[in-house]
GUMI-672045 format. One record per atom (N, C-alpha, C): residue number from 1; x, y, z. Coordinates in steps of 0.02 Angstrom, whole numbers. Example, Ala and Ser with C-alpha at 12.3 -4.5 7.8 and 13.67 -1.06 7.14 Angstrom:
> num:X:Y:Z
> 1:660:-284:390
> 1:615:-225:390
> 1:660:-165:390
> 2:642:-112:354
> 2:684:-53:357
> 2:645:2:394
END
This chain:
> num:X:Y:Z
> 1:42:-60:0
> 1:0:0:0
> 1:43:62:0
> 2:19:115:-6
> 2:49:194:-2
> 2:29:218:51
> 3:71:254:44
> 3:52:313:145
> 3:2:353:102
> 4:-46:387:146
> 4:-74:447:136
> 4:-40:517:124
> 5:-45:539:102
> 5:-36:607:78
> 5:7:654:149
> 6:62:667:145
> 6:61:729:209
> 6:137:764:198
> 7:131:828:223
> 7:185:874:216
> 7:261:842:254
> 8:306:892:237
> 8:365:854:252
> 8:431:936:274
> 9:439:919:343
> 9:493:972:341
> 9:565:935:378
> 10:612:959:368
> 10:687:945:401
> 10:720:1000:444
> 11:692:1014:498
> 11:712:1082:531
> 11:785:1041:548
> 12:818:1099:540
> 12:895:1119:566
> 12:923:1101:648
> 13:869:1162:691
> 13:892:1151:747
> 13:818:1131:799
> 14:843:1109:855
> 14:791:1069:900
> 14:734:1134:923
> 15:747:1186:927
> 15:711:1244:925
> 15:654:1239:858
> 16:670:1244:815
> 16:636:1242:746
> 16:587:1180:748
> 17:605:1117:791
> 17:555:1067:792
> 17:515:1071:827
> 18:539:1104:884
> 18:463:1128:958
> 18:445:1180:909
> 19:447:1209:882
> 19:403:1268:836
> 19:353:1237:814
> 20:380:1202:737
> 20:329:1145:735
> 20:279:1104:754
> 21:295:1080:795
> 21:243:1053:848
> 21:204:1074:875
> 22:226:1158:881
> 22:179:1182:934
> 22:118:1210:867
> 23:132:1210:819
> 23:90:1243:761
> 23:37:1185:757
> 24:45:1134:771
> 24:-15:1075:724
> 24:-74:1047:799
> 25:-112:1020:787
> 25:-162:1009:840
> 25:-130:899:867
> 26:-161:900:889
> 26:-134:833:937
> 26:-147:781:890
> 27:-96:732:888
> 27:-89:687:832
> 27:-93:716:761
> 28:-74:766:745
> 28:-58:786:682
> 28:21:781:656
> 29:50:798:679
> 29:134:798:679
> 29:156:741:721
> 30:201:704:684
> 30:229:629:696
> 30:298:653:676
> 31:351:653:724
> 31:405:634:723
> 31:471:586:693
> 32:495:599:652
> 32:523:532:578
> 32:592:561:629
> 33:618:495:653
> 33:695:470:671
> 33:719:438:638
> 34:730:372:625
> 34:764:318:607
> 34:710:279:549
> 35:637:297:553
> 35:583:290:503
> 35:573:193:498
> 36:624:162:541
> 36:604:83:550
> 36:553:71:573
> 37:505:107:603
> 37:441:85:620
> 37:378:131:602
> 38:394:197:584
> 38:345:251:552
> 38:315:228:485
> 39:398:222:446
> 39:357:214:400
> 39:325:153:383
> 40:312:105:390
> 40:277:45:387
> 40:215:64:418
> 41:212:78:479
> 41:153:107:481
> 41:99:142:433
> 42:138:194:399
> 42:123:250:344
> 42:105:215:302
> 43:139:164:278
> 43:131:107:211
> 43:61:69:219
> 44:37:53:286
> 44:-16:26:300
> 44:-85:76:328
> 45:-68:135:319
> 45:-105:183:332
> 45:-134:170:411
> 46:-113:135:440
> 46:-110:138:534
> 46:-84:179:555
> 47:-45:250:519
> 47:-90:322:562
> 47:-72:351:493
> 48:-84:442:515
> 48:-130:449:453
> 48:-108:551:476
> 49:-20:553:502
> 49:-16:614:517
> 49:-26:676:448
> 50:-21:750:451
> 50:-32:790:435
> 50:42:812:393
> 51:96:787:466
> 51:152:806:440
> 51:211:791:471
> 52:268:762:439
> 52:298:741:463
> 52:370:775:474
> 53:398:790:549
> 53:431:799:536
> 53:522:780:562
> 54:560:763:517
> 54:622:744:500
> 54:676:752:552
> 55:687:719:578
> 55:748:747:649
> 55:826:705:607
> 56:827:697:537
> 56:892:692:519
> 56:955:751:523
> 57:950:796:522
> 57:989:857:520
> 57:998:878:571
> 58:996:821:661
> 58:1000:861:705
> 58:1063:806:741
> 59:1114:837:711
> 59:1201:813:721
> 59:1211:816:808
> 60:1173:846:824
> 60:1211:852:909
> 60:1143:814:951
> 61:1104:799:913
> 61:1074:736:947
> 61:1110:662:936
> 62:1177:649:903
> 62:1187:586:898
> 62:1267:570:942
> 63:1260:553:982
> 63:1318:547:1032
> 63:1315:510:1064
> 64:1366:487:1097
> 64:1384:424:1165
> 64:1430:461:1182
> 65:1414:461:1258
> 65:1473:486:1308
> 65:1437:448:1371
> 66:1517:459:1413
> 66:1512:419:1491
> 66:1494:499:1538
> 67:1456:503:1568
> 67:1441:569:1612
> 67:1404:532:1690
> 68:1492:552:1737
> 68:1465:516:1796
> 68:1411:451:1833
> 69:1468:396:1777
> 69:1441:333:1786
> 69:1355:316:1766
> 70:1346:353:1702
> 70:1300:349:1678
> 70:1329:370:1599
> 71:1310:318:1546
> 71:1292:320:1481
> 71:1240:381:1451
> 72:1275:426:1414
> 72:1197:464:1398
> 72:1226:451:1309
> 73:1151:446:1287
> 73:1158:405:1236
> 73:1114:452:1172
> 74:1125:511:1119
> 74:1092:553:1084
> 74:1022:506:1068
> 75:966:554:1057
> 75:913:507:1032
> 75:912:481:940
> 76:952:529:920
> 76:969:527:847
> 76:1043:462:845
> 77:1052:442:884
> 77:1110:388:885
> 77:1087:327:853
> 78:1106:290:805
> 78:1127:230:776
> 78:1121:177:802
> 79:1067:124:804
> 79:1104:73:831
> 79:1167:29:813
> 80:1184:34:750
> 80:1251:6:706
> 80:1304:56:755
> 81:1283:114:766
> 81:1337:148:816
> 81:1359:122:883
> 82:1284:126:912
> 82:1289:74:999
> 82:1317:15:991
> 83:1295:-47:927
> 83:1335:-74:917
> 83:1437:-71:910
> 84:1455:-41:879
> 84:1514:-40:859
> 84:1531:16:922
> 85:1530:35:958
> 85:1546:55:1017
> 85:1585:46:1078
> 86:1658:58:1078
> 86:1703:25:1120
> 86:1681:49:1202
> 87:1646:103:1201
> 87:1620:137:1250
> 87:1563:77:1298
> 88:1521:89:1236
> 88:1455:25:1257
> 88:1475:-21:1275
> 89:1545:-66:1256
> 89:1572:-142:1237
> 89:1602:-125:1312
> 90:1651:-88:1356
> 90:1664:-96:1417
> 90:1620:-74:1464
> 91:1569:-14:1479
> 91:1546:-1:1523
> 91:1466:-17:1537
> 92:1444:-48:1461
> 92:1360:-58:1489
> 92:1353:-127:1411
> 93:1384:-182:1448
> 93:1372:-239:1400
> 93:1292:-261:1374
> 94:1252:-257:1443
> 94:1196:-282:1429
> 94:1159:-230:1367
> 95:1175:-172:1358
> 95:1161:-116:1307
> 95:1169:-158:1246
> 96:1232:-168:1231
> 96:1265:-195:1183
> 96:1211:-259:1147
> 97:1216:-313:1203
> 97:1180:-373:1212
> 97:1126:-373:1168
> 98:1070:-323:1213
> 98:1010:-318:1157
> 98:1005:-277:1092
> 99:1053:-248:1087
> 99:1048:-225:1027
> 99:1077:-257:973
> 100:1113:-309:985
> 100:1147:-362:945
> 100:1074:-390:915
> 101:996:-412:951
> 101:966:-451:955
> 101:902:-389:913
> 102:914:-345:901
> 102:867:-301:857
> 102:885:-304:790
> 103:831:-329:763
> 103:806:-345:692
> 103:867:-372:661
> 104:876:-362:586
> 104:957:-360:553
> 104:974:-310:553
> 105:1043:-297:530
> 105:1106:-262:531
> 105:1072:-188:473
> 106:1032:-197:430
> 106:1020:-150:401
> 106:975:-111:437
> 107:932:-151:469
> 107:868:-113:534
> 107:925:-71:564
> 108:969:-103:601
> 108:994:-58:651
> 108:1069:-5:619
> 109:1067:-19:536
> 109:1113:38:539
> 109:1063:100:515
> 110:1010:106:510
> 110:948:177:504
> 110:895:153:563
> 111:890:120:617
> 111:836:149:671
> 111:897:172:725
> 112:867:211:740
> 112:883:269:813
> 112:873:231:868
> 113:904:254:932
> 113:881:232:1000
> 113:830:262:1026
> 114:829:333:1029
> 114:771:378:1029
> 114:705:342:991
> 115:705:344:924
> 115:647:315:882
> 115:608:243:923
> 116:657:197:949
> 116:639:149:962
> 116:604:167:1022
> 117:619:188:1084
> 117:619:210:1141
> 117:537:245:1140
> 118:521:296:1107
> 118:466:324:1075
> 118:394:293:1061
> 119:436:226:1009
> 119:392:204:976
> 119:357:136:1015
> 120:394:142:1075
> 120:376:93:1126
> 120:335:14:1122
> 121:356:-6:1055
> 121:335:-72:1058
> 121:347:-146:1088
> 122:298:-144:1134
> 122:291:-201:1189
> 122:355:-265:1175
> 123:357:-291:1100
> 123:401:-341:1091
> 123:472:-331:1078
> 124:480:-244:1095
> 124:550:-215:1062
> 124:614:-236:1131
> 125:661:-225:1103
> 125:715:-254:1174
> 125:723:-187:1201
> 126:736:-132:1177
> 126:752:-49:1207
> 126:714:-46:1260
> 127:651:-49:1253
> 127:589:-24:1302
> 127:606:-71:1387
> 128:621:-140:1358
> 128:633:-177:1421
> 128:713:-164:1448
> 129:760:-157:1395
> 129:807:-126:1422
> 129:822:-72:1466
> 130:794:-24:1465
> 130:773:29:1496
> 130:751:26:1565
> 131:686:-14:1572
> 131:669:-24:1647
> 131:704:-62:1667
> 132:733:-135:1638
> 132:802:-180:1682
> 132:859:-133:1704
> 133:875:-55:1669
> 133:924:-35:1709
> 133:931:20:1735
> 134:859:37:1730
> 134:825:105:1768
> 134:856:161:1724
> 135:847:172:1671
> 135:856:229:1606
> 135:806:281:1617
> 136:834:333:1610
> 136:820:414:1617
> 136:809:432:1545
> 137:738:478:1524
> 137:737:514:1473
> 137:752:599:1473
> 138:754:611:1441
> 138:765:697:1434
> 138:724:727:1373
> 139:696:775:1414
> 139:637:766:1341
> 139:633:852:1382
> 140:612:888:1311
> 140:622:953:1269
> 140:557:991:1261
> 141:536:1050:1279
> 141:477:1064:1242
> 141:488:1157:1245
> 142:433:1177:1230
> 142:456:1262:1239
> 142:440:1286:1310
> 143:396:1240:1350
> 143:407:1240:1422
> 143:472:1242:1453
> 144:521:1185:1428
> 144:584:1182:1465
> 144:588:1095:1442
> 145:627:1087:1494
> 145:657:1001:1493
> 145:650:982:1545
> 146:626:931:1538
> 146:615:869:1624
> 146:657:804:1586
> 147:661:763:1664
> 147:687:697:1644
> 147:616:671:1687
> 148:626:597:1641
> 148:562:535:1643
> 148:609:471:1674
> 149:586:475:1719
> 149:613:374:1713
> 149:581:332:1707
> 150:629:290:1668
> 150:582:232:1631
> 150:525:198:1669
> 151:503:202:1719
> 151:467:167:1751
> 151:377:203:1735
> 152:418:260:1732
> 152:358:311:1714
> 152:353:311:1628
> 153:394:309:1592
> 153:384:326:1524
> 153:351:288:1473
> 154:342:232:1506
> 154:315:173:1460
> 154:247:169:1491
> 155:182:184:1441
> 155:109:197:1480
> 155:81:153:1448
> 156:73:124:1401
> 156:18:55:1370
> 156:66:37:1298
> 157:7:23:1273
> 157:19:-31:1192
> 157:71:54:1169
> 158:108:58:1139
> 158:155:107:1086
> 158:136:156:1122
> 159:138:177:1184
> 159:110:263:1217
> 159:172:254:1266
> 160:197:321:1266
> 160:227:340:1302
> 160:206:417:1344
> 161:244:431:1396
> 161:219:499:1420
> 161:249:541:1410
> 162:278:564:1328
> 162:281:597:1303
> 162:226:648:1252
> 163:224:695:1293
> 163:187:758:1286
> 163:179:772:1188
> 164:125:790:1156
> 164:120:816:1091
> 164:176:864:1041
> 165:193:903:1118
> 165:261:950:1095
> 165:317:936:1127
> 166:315:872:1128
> 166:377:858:1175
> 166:426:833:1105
> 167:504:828:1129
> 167:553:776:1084
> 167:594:781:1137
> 168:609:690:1140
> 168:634:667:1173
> 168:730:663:1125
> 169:773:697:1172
> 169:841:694:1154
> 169:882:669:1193
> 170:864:648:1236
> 170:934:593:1255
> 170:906:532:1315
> 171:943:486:1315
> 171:934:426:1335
> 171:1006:416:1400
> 172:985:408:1460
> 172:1048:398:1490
> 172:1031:334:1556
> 173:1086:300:1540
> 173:1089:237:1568
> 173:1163:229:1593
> 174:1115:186:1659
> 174:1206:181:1728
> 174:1211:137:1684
> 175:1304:137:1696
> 175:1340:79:1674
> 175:1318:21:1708
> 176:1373:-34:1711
> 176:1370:-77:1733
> 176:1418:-81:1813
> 177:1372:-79:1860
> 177:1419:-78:1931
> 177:1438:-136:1937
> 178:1518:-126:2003
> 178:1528:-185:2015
> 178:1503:-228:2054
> 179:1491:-320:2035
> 179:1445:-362:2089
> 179:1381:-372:2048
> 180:1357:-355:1991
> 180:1293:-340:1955
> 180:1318:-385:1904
> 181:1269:-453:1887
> 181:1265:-481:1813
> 181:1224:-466:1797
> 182:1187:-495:1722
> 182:1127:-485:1687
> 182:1141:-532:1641
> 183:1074:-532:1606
> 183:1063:-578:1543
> 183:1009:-545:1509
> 184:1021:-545:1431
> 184:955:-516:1392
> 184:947:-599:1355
> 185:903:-612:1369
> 185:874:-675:1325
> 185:802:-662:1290
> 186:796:-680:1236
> 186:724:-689:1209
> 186:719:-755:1153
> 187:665:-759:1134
> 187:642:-823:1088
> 187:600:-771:1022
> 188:622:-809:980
> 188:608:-775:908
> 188:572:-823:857
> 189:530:-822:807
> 189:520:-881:766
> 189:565:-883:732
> 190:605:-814:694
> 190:660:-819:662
> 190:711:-756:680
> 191:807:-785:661
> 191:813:-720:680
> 191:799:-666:649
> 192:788:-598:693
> 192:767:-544:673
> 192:690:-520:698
> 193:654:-567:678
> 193:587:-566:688
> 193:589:-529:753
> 194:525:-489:794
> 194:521:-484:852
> 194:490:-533:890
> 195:509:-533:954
> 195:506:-572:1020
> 195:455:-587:1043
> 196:435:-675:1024
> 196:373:-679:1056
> 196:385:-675:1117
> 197:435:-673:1174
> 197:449:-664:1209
> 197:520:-649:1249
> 198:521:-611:1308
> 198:583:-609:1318
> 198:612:-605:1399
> 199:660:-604:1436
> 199:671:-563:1480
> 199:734:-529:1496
> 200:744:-486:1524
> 200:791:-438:1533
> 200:815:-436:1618
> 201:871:-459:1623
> 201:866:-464:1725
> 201:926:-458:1731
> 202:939:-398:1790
> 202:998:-394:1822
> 202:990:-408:1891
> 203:1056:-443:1917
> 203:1067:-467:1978
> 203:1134:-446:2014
> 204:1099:-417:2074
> 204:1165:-386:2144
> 204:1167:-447:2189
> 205:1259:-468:2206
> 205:1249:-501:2252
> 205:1277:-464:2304
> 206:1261:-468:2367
> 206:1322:-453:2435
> 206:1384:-489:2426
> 207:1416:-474:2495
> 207:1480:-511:2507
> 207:1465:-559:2519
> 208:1394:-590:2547
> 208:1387:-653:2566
> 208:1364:-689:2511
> 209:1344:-675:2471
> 209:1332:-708:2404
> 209:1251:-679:2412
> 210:1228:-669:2442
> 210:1147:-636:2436
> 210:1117:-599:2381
> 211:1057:-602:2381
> 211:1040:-563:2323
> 211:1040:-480:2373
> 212:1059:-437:2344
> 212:1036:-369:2376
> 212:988:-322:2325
> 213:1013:-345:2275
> 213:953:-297:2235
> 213:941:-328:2160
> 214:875:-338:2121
> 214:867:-386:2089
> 214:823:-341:2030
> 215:813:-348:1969
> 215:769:-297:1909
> 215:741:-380:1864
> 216:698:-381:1865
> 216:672:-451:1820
> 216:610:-410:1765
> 217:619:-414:1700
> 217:591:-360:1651
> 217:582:-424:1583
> 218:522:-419:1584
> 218:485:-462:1531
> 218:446:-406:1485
> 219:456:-437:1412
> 219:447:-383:1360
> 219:405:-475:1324
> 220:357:-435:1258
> 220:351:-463:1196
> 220:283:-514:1220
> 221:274:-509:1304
> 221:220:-539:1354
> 221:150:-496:1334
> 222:158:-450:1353
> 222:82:-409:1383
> 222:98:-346:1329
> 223:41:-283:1343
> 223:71:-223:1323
> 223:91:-188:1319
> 224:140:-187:1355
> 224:227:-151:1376
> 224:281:-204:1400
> 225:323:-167:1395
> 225:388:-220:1442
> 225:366:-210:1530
> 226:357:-254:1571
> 226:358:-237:1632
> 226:399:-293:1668
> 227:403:-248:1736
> 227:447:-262:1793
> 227:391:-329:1835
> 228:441:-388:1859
> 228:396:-413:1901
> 228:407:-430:1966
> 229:378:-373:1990
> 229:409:-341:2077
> 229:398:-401:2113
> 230:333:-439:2125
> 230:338:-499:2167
> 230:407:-552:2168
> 231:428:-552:2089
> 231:485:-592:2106
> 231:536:-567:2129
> 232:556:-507:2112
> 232:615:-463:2123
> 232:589:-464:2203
> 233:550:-453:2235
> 233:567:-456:2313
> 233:567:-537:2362
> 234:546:-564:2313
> 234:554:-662:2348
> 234:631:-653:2343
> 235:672:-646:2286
> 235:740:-642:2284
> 235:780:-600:2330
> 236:766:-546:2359
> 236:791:-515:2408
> 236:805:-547:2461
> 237:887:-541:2498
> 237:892:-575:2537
> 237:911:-639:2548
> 238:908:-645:2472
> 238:880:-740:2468
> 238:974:-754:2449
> 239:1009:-810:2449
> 239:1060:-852:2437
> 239:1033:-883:2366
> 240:1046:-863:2300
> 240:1034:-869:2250
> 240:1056:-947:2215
> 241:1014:-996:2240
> 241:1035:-1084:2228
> 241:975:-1116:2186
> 242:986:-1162:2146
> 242:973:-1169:2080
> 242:886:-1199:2116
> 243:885:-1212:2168
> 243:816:-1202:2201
> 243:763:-1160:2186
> 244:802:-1120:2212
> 244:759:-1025:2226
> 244:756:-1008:2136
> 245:811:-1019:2115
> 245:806:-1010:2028
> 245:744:-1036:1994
> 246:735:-1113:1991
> 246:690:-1130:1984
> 246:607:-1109:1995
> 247:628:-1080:2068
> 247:562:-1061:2108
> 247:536:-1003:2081
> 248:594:-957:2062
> 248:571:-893:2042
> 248:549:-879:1978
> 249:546:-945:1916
> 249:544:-944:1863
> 249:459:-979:1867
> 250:445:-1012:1901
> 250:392:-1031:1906
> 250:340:-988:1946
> 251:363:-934:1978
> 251:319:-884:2016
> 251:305:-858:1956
> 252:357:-832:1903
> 252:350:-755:1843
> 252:288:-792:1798
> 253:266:-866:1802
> 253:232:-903:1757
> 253:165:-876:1803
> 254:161:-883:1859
> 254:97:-884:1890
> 254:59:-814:1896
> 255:111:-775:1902
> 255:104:-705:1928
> 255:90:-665:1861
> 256:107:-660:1796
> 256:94:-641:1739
> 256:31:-611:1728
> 257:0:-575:1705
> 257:-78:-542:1721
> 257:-93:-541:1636
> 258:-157:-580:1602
> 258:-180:-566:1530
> 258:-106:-565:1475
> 259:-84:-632:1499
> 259:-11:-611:1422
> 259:-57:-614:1367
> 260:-5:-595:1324
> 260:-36:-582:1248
> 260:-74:-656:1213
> 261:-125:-643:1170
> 261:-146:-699:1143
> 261:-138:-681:1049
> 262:-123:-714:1007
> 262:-96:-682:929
> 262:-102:-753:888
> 263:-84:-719:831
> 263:-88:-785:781
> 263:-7:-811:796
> 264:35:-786:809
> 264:116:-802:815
> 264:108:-870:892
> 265:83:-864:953
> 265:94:-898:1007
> 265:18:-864:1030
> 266:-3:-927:1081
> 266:-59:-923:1139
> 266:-24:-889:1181
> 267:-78:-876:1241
> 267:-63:-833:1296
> 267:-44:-890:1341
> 268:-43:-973:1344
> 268:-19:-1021:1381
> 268:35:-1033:1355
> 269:69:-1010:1294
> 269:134:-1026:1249
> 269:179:-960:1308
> 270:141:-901:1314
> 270:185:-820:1327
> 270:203:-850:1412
> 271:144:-868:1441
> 271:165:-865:1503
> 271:213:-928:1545
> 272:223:-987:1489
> 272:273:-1036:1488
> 272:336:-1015:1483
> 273:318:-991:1423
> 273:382:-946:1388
> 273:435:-903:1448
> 274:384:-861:1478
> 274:414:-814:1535
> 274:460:-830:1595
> 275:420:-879:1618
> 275:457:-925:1671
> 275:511:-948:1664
> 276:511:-978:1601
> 276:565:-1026:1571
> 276:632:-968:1556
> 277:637:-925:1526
> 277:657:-872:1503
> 277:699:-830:1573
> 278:635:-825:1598
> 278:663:-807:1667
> 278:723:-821:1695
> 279:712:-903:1720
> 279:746:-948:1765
> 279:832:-947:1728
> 280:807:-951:1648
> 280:879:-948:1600
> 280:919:-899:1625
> 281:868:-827:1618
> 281:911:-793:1623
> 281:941:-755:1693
> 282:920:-762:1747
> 282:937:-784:1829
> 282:1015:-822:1832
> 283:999:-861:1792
> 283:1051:-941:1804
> 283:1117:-909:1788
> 284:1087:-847:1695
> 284:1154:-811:1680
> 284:1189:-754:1705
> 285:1129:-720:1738
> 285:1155:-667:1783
> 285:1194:-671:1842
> 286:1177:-744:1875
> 286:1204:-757:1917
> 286:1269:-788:1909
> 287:1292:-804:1858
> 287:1357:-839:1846
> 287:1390:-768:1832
> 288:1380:-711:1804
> 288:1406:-653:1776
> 288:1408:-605:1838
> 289:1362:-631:1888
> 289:1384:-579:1961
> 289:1428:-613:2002
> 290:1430:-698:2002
> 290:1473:-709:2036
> 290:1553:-715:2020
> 291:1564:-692:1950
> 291:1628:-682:1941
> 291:1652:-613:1935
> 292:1607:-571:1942
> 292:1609:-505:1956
> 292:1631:-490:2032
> 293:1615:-497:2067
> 293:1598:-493:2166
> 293:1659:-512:2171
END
């Protein structure tokens, strides 16, 4: 199919795009980053903006830098960039990880981190990345700038709480501390495809080998990526033995609320899936914190 009909501008500077925005009425102006998920949309006429406009020409949105043990990451940045990133590759692997696991190599040398982040789709790895490592947004308007944390930014199916005149420009994520493993695992029908399911989990141990602080983040389930606090607090405290592993992979199965039901997998396929996924990726975090500690 063809997109519908709609205007097209490339403002210069991030000023010139809150202009924009502020000119058109709500859902009229759609934001083109990296265009891996807009335009397909457009092609299927599943939305139907006024006008689009172009954040290619905005050079000082695309950056990686380390700023006090936190990653801040441009929203105009590359994933072929995050990839190839010696920066990403020592201080925030699990970054790396899932972005290895987004689409092919041509997806990620034209989608953005920003774009993805935005476009907040439930089965995407960014969105769950984000809440597994407690990621900060920075987002722009002619009001001023606030930061969002991810916990807050992700509101249902592709919604985020990003405002009509908002643009979101930078992405910043703690490194990786010491004593902390993780694992990004998901299941695919093929590679590339997105995730009928996935999870995303980092693990703190103490000196005693304890869990002290735990992030367990399932994506490609329900209609967002979410956190699943009941398990993350059974694990607190706990001596992390292939017991409690088990145990906790079979809680994320029970505890799951309406997973997705689709022509790809049942909602008894998603919430198998989760557990299992889980427990995997526990087993890997925990081998990656205990040679860390």
């Amino acid at each position: 199919m063809k997109s519908p009909p709609f205007e097209y501008e490339a403002p210069e500077t991030l000023d010139e795009v809150i202009s924009l925005l502020q000119q058109y009425d709500e859902g009229d102006a759609k934001i083109l980053a990296g265009g891996q998920s807009l335009m397909p949309l457009l092609s299927m006429r599943m939305t139907r903006p006024v006008i689009l406009i172009d954040l290619a020409k905005l050079s000082d949105l695309d950056f990686i830098r380390e700023e006090s043990e936190l990653l801040a990451i441009g929203a105009m940045t590359r994933k072929r960039d995050v990839e190839e990133s010696g920066l990403v590759r020592r201080r925030q692997p699990m970054l790396l990880a899932a972005t290895q696991l987004v689409g092919h190599q041509q997806i990620r040398n034209r989608g953005t981190v920003g774009g993805s982040m935005a476009h907040a789709d439930p089965a995407a790895e960014y969105p769950a990345l984000a809440l597994a490592l407690g990621a900060e947004f920075r987002v722009v308007s002619a009001e001023g700038e606030r930061t969002i944390a991810a916990e807050d930014f992700f509101v249902s199916y592709l919604t985020t709480a990003l405002g009509d005149t908002e643009v979101l420009t930078e992405i910043r994520v703690p490194v990786l501390a010491e004593g902390v493993g993780w694992s990004f695992l998901e299941t695919a029908r093929r590679h590339g495809d997105f995730a009928l399911g996935g999870a995303a989990v980092t693990l703190e141990l103490g000196r005693g080998g304890d869990v002290t602080a735990s992030r367990i983040v399932l994506f490609g389930i329900g209609g967002t990526a979410v956190r699943v606090l009941e398990v993350e607090q059974m694990l607190q405290g706990e001596r992390p033995d292939e017991g409690l592993l088990q145990e906790a992979g079979n809680k994320v199965s029970e505890v799951i609320e309406e997973p997705l039901s689709d022509a790809h997998a049942s909602a008894d396929y998603r919430r198998n899936l989760a557990g299992v996924l889980t427990g995997r990726a526990l087993r890997e975090a925990l081998a990656r914190a205990s040679a860390r500690s």
